[in-house]
C-alpha positions in Angstrom: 0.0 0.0 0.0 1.2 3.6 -0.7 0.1 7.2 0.8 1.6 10.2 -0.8 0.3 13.6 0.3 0.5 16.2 -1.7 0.6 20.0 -0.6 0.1 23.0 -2.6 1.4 21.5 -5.9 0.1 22.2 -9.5 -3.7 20.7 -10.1 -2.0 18.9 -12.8 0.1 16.7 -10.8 -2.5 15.9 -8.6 -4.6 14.6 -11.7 -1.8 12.5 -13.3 -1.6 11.1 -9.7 -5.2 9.8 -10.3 -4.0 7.4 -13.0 -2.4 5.2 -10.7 -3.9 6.3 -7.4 -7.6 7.2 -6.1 -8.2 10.5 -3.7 -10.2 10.1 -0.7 -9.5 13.5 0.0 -8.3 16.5 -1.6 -4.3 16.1 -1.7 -4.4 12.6 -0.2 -3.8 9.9 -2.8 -3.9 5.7 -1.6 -3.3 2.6 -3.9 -1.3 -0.5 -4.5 1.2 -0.6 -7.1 4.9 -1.8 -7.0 8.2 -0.7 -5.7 8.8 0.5 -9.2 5.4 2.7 -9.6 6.1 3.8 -6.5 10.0 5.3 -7.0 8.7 6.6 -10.1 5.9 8.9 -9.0 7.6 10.1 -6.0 10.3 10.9 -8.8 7.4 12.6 -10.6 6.3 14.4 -7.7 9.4 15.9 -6.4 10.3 17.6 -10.1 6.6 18.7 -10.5 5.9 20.3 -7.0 7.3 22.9 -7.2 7.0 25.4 -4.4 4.6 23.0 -2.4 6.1 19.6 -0.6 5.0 15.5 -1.2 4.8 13.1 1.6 4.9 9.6 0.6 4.7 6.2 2.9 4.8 2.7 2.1 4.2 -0.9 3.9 8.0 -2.5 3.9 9.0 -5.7 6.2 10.6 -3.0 9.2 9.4 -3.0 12.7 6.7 -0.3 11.9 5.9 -2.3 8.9 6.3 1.2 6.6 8.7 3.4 5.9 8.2 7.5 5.2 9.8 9.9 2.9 9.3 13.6 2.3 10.1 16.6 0.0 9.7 20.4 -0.1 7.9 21.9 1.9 5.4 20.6 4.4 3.7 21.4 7.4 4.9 18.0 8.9 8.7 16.7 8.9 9.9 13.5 9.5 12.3 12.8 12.3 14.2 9.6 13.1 13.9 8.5 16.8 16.5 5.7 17.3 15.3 4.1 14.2 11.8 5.0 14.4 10.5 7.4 11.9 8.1 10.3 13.8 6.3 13.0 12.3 6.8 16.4 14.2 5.3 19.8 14.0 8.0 22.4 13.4 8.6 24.8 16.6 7.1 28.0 14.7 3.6 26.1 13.6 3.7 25.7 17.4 3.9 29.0 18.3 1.7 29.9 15.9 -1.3 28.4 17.0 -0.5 29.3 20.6 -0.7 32.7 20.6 
């Protein structure tokens, strides 16, 4: 299974994205295709985003049982935790929604 989440990129991308993927949810794209598929749109996304960022994740045989990857910007980021991957909100987003 693969999740890629897509944030402010072109329309475009998002509807060539729909050829291999479905969208549950605006941005969010789910589906089953191989290792191959998979390198290859997130190869895709990355040179089409421009400005905006991609998050993909993927099952794999690790002790999560998936593994995460991410490029440009997004409102997430992925940090390793002694071989865990974690998703963390940057300090400023913090601070933004504090005050």
């Amino acid at each position: 299974m693969v999740v890629m989440i897509l944030e402010t990129v072109p329309v475009g991308l998002r509807g060539e994205l729909t050829r291999w993927l479905i969208e549950p949810h605006p941005g969010v794209f789910v589906g089953h295709v191989s290792a191959m598929v998979r390198d290859r749109l997130w190869t895709k996304c990355c040179k089409s985003s421009r400005s905006g960022g991609v998050l993909q994740i993927w099952t794999t045989n690790t002790e999560q049982k998936f593994q995460m990857r991410s490029f440009g910007t997004t409102r997430r980021e992925i940090v390793d935790f002694d071989g865990l991957q974690l998703i963390r909100i940057p300090p400023e987003q913090r601070s933004d929604k504090q005050s």
